[in-house]
DSSP file (Angstrom, degrees, kcal/mol; ACC not computed):
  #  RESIDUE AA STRUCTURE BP1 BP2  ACC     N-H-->O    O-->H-N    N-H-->O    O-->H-N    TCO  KAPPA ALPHA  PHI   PSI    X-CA   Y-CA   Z-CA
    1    1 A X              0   0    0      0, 0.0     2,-0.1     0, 0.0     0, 0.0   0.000 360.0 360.0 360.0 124.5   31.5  -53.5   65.5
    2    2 A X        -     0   0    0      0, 0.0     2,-0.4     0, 0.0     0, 0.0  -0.399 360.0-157.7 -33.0 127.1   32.2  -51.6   69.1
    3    3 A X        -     0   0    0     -2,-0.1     2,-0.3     0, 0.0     0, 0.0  -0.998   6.3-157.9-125.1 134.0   30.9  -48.3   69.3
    4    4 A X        -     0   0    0     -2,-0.4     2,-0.1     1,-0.1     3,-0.1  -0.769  28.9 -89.4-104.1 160.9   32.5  -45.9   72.0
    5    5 A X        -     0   0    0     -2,-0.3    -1,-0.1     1,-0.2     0, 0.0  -0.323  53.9 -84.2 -65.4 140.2   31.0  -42.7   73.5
    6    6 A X        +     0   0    0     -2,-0.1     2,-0.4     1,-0.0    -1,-0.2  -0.005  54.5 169.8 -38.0 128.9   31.5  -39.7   72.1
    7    7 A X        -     0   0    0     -3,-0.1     3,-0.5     1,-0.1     4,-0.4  -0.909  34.5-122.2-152.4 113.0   34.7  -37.7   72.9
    8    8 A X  S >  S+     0   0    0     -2,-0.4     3,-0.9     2,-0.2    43,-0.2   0.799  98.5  58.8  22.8 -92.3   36.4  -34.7   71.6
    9    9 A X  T 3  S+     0   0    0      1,-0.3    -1,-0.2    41,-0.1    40,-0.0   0.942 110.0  44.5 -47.6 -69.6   39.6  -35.6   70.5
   10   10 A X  T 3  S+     0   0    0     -3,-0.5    -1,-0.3    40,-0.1    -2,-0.2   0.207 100.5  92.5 -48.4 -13.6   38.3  -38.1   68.1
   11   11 A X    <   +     0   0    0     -3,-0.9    40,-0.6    -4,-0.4     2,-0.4  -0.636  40.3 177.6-106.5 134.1   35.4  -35.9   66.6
   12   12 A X  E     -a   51   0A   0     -2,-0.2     2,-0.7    38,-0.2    40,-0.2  -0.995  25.8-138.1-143.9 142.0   34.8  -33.6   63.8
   13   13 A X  E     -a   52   0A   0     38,-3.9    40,-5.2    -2,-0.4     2,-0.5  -0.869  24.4-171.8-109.6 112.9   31.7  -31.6   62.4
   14   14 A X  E     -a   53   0A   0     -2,-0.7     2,-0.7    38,-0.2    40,-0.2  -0.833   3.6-170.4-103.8 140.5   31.8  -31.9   58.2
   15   15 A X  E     -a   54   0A   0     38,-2.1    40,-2.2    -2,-0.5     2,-0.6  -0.993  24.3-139.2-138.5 108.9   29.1  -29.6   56.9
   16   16 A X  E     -a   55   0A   0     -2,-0.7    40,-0.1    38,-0.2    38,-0.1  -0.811  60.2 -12.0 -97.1 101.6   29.0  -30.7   52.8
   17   17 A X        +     0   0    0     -2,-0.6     5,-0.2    38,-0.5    39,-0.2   0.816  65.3 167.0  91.2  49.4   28.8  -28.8   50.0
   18   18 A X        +     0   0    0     37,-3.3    45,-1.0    -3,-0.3    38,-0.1   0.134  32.0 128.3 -83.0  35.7   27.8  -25.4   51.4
   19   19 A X  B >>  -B   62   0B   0     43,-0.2     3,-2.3    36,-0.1     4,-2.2  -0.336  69.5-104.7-103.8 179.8   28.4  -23.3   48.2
   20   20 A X  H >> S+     0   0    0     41,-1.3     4,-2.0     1,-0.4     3,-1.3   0.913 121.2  47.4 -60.4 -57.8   25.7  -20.6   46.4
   21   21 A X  H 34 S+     0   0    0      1,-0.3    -1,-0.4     2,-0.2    -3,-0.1   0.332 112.4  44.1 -70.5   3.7   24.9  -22.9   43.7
   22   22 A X  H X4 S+     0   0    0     -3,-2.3     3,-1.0    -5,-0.2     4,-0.3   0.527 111.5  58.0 -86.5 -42.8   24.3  -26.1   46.0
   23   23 A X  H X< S+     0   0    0     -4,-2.2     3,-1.6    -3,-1.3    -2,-0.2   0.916 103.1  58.6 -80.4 -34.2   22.2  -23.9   48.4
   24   24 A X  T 3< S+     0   0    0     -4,-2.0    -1,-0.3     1,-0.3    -2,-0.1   0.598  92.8  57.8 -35.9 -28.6   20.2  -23.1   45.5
   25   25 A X  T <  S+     0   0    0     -3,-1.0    -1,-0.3    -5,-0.1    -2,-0.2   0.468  76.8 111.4-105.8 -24.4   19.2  -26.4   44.7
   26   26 A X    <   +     0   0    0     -3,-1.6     5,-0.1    -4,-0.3     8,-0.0  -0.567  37.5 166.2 -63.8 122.2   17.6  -26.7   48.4
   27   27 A X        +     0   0    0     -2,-0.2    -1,-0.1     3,-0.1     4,-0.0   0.634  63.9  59.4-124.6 -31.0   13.5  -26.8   47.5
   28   28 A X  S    S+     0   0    0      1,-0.1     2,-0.3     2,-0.1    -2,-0.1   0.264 105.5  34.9 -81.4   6.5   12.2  -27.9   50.7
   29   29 A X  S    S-     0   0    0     -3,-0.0    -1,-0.1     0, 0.0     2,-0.1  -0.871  85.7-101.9-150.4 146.4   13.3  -25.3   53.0
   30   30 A X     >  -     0   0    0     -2,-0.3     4,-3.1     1,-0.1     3,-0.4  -0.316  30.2-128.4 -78.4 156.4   13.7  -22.0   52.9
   31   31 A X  H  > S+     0   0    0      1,-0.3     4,-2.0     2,-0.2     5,-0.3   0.876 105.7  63.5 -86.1 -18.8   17.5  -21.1   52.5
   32   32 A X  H  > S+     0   0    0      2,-0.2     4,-2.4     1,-0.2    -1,-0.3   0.907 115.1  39.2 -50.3 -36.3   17.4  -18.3   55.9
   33   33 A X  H  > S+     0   0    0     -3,-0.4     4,-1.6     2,-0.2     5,-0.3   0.918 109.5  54.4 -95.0 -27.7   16.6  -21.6   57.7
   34   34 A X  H  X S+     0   0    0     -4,-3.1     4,-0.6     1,-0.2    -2,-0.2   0.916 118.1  37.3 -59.8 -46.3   18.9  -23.8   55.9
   35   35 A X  H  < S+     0   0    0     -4,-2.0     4,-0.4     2,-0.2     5,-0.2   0.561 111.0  60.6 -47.8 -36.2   21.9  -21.2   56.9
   36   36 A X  H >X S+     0   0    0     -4,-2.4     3,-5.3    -5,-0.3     4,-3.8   0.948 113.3  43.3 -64.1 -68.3   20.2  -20.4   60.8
   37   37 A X  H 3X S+     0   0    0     -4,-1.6     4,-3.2    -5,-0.3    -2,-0.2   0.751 112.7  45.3 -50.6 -32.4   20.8  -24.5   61.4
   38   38 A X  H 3< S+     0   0    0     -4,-0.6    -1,-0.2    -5,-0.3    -2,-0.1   0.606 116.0  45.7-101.5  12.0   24.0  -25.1   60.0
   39   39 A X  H <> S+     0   0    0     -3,-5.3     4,-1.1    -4,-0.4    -2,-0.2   0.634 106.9  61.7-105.0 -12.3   25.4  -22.0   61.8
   40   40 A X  H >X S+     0   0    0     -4,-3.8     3,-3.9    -5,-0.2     4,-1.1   0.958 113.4  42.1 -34.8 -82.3   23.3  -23.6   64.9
   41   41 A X  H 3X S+     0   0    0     -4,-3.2     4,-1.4     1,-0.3    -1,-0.2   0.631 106.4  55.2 -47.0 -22.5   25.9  -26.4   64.2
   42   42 A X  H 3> S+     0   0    0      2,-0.2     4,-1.8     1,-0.2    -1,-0.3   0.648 109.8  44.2 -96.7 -21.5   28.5  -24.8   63.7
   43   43 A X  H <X S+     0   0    0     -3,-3.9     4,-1.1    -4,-1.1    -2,-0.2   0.621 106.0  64.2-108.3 -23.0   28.2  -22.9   67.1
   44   44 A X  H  X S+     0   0    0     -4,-1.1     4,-2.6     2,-0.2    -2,-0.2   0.802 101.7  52.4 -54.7 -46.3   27.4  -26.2   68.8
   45   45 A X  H  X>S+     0   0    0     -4,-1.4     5,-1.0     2,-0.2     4,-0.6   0.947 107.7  49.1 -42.8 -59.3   30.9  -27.4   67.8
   46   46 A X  H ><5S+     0   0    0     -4,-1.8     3,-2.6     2,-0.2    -2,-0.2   0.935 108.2  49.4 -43.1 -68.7   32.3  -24.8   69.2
   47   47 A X  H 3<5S+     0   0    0     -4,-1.1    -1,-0.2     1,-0.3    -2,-0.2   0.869 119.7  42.4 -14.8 -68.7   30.5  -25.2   72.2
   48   48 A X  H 3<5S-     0   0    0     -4,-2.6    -1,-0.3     1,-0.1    -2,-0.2   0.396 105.9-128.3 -52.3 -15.5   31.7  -28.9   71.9
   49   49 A X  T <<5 +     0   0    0     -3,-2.6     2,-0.2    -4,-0.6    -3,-0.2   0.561  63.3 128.5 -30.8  79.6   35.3  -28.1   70.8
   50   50 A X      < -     0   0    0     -5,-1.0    -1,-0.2    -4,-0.1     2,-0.2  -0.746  64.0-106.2 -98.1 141.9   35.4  -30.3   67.8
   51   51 A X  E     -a   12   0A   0    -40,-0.6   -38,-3.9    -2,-0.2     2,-0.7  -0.381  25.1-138.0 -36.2 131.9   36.5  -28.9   64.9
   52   52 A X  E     -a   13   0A   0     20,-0.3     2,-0.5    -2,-0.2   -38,-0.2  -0.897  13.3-169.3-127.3 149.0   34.1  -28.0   61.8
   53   53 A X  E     -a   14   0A   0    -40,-5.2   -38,-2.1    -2,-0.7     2,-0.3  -0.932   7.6-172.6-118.0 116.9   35.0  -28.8   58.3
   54   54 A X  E     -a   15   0A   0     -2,-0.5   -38,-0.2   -40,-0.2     2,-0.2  -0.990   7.0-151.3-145.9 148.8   32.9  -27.3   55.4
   55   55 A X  E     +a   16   0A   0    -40,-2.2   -37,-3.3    -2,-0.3   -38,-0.5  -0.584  16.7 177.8-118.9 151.6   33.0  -27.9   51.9
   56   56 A X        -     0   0    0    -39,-0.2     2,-0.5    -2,-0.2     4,-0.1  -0.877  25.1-144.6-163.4 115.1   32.2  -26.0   48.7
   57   57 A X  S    S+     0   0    0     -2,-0.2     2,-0.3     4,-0.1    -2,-0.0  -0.040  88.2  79.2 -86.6  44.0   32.9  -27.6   45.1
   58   58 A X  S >  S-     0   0    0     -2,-0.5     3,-0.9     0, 0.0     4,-0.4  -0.825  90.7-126.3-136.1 141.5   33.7  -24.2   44.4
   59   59 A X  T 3  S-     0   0    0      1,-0.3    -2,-0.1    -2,-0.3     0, 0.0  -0.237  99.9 -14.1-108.9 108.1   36.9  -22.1   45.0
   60   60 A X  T 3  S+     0   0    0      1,-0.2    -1,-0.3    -4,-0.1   -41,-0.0   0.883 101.8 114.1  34.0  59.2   35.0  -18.7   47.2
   61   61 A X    <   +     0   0    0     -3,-0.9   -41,-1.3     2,-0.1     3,-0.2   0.302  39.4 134.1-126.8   4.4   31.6  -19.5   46.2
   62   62 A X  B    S-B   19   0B   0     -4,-0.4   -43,-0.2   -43,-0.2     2,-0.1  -0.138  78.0 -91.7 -54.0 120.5   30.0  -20.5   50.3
   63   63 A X     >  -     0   0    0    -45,-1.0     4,-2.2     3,-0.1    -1,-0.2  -0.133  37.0-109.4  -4.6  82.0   27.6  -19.2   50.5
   64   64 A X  T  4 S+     0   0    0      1,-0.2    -1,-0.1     2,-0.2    -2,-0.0   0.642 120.8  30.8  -2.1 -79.7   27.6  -15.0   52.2
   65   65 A X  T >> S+     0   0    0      1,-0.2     3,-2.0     2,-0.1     4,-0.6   0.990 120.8  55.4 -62.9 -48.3   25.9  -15.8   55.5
   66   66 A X  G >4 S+     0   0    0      1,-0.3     2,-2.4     2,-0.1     3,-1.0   0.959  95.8  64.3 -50.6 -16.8   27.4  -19.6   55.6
   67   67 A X  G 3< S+     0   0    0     -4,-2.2    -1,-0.3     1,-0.3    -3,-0.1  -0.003  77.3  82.8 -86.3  44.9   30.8  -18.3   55.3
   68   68 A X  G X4 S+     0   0    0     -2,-2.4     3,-3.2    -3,-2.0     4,-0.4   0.606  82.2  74.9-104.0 -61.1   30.1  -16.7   58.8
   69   69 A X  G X< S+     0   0    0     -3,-1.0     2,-2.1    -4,-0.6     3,-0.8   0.600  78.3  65.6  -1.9 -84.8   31.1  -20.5   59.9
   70   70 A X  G 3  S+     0   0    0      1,-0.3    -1,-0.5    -4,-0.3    -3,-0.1   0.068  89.8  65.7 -56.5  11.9   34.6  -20.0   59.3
   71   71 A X  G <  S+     0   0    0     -3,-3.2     2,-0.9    -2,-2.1    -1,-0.3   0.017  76.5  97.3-111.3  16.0   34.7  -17.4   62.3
   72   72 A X    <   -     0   0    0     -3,-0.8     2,-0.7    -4,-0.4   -20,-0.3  -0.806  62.5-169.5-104.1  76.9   33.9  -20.3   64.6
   73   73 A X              0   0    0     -2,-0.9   -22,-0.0     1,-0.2    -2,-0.0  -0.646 360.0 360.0 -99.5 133.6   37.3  -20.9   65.7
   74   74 A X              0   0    0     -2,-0.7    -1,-0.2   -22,-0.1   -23,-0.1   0.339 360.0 360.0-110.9 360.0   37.2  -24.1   67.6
């Protein structure tokens, strides 16, 4: 398989399964740091302007601070 360099156009940031009861489940970090890093990412995309995609197997349950994301218009 061929791998090309990273480019824009082609690129997307998917951030999975950021909803309350998933962030609950997190045991090895504390969830303030688990939420600083993935709005780190999220602000790197932008930066980047790639889209970011984030998922929640529930209907308006992300997570307070993660739903800050969604104000990262890329």
């Amino acid at each position: 398989m061929k791998y090309s360099d990273f480019i824009q156009e082609s690129s997307a940031m998917l951030l999975i399964d950021y909803d309350v009861g998933t962030m609950k489940l997190i045991k090895n970090l504390p969830l303030t740091e688990v939420e600083k890093n993935t709005l780190t990412l999220a602000k790197v995309a932008k930066l980047l302007k790639i889209p970011v995609v984030l998922t929640s197997t529930l209907n308006n349950a992300v997570s307070l601070s993660i739903a800050e994301v969604a104000s990262f218009k890329t």
